[in-house]
C-alpha positions as CSV (number, residue, x, y, z in Angstrom):
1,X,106.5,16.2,181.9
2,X,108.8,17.0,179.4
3,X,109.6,20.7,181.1
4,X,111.3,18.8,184.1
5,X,114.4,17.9,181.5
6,X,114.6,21.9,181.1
7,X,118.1,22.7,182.4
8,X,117.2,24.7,185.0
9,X,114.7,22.0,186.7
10,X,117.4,19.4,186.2
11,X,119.4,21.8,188.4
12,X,117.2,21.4,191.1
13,X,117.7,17.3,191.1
14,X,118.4,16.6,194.9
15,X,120.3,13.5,196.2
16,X,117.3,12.4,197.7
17,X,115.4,11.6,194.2
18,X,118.6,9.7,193.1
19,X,118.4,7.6,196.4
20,X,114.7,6.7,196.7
21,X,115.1,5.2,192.9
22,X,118.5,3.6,194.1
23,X,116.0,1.9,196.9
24,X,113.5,1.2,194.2
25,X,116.2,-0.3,192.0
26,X,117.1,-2.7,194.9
27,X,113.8,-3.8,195.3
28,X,113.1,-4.3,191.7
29,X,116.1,-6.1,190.7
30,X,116.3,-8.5,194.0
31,X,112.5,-9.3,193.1
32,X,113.8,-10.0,189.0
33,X,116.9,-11.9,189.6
34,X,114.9,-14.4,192.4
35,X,112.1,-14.6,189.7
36,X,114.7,-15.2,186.7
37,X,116.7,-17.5,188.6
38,X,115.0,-19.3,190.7
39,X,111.3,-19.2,189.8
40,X,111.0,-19.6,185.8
41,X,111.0,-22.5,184.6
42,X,114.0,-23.7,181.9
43,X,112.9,-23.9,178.3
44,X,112.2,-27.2,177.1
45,X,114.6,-27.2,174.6
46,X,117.2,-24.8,175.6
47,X,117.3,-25.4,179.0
48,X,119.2,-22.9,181.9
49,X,120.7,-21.3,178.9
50,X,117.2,-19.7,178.6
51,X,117.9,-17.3,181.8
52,X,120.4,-15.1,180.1
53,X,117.2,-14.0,178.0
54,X,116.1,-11.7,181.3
55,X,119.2,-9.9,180.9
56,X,119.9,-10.0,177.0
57,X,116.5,-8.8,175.7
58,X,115.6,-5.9,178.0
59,X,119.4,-5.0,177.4
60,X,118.8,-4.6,173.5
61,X,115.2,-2.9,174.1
62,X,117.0,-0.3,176.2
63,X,120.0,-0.2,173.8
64,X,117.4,0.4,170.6
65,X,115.0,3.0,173.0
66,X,118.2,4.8,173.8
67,X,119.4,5.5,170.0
68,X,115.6,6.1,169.1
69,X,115.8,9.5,171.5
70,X,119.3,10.5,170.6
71,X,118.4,10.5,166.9
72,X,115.2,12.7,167.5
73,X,117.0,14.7,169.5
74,X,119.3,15.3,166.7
75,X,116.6,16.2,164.7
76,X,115.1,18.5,166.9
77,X,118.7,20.0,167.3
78,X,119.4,20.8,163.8
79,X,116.2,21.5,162.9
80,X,114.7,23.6,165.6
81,X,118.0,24.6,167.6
82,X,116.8,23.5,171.0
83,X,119.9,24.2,172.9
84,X,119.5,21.3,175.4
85,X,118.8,18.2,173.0
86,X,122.6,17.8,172.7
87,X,122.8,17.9,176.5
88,X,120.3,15.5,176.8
89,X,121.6,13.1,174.0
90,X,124.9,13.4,175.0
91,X,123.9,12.3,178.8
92,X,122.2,9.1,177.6
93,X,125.0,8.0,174.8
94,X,127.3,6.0,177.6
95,X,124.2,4.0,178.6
96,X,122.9,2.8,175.3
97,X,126.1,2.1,174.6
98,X,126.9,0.1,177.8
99,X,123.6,-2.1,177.1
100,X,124.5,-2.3,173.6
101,X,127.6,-4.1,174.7
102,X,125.8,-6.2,176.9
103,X,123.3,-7.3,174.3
104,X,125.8,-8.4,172.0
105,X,128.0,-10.4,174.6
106,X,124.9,-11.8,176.4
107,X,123.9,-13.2,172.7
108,X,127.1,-14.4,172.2
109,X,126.6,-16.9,175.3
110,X,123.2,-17.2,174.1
111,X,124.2,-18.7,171.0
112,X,127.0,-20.8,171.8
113,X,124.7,-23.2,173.5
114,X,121.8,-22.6,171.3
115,X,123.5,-22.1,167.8
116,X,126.9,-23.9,168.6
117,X,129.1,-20.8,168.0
118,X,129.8,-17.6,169.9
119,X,129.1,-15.5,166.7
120,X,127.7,-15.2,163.2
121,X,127.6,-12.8,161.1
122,X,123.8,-12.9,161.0
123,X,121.8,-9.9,160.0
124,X,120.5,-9.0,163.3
125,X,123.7,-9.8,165.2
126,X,125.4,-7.8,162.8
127,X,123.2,-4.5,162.6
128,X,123.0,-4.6,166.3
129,X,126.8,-4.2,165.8
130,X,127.0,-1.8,163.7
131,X,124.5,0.0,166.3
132,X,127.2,-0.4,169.2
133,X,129.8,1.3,166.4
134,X,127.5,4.4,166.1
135,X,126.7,4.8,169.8
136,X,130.8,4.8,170.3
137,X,131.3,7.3,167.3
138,X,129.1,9.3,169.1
139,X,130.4,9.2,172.3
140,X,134.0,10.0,170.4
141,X,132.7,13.1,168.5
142,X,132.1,14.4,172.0
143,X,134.9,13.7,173.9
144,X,138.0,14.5,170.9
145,X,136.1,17.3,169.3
146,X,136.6,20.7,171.8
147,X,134.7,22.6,170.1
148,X,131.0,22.4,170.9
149,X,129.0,23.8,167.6
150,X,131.1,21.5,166.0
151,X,130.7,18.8,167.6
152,X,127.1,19.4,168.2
153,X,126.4,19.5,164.1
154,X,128.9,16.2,163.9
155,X,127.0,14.2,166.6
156,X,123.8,15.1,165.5
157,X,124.7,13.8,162.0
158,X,125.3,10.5,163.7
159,X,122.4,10.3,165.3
160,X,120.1,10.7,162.4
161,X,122.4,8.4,160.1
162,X,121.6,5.8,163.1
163,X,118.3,5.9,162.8
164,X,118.0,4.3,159.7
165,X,120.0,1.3,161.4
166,X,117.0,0.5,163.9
167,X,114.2,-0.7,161.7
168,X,117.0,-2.7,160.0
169,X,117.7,-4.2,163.3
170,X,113.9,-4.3,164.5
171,X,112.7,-6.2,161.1
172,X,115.9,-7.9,160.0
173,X,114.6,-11.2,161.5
174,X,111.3,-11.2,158.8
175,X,113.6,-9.5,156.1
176,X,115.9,-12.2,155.9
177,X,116.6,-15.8,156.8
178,X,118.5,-15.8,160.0
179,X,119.5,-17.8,163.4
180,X,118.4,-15.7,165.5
181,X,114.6,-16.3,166.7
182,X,111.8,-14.0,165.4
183,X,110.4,-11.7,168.1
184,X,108.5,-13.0,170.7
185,X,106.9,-10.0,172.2
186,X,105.8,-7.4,169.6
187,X,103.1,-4.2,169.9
188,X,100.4,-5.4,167.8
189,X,100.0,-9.2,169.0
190,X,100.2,-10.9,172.1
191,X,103.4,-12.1,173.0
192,X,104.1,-15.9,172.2
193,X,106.1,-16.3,175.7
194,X,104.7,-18.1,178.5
195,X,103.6,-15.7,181.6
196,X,106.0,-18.0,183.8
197,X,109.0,-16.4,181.5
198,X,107.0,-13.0,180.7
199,X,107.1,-11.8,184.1
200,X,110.3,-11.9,185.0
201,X,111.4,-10.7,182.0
202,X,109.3,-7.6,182.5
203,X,110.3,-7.2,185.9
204,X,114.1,-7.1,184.9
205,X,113.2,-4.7,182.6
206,X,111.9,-2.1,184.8
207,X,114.7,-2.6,186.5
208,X,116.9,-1.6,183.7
209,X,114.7,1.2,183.2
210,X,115.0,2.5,186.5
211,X,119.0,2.3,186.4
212,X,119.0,4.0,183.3
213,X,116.8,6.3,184.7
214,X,119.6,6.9,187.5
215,X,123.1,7.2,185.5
216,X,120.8,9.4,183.3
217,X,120.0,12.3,185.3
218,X,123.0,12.1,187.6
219,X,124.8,12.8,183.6
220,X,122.7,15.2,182.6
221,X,122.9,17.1,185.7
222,X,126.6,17.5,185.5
223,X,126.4,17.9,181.7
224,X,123.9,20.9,182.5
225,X,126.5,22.4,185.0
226,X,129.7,21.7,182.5
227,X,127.6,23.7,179.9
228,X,126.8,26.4,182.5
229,X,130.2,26.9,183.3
230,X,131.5,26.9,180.2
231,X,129.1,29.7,178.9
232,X,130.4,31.5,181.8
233,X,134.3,31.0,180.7
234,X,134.0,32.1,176.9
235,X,132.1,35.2,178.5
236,X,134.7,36.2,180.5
């Protein structure tokens, strides 16, 4: 599986790929939001205000998952000089940062009702934060830096120094006493939400998946054809 991110297979990406999971999105996401909106119950104690969970969590999921890759790929960069971890890091930088965004402004209207206030310096709200500041130092190295060894070794220096921010932002709720809720769905129990919530909340994030999917390799194919041409340039 992991051959088909080799440049040259990403080269042969056709606009029929992209479309059938631009149909799949459709479906998935008309399918969530009817679910999310119109089928799951409100929380007993929150209410409506619940909803913005389908959006917020698989946002933060997708936000952590993103970072998670772009630091390994660092690591394989620097370490074992795999030419097109950069490219692939590089491609999926915009959209962790995007639903990093989103986390954080979704939890702000998630809190106000909930908490009372539209922010806190909490440690989870905070470290997801901080997050959203590495993904756009990142994203900057890239785009002010012209040089690309350079800013290859600088954005691959990020990456790793990230990496110590997720478990930070993963256990911060057990670490310390904070407002924000513990996690309801976790790897090594069963998850605490009710299926009425779970499914919808699953579905959305497939969704998410599939859109990241998308903006993904429609990036990483132009990156891969900005590299290409670029090799060809400082050849001539």
């Amino acid at each position: 599986m992991f051959k088909n991110f080799f440049p040259n297979k990403i080269l042969s990406l056709t606009n029929k790929t992209i479309n059938s999971l631009i149909i799949l999105l459709i479906l998935v996401v008309v399918i969530g939001l009817t679910y999310s909106l119109l089928l799951s119950p409100p929380d007993y104690i929150q209410g409506d205000a619940v909803r913005i969970m389908y959006v917020h969590v698989p946002s933060s999921f997708i936000a952590l998952g993103c970072f998670g890759f772009i630091g390994m790929s660092s690591i394989c960069n620097l370490v074992f000089k795999i030419k097109f971890m950069p490219l692939l890091a590089k491609s999926l930088a915009p959209i962790g940062c995007i639903f990093s965004l989103i986390s954080i402004v979704t939890g702000s209207f998630w809190g106000k009702p909930t908490w009372g206030v539209w922010w806190v310096w909490d440690a989870r709200l905070t470290s997801m934060a901080i997050l959203f500041l590495f993904y756009v130092s990142y994203i900057l190295t890239w785009k002010f830096i012209d040089n690309f060894e350079r800013a290859n070794k600088i954005s691959s220096i990020i990456g790793i120094a990230g990496l110590f921010n997720l478990p930070v932002i993963k256990y911060s709720v057990d670490w310390w006493n904070t407002l924000h809720q513990p996690s309801s769905i976790t790897l090594t129990s069963a998850p605490s939400i009710h299926y009425t919530m779970l499914v919808p909340l699953v579905i959305m994030f497939f969704g998410m998946i599939i859109y990241s999917l998308i903006i993904f390799l429609m990036r990483y194919k132009t990156e891969v054809i900005k590299f290409k041409l670029d090799k060809r340039k400082n050849y001539k």
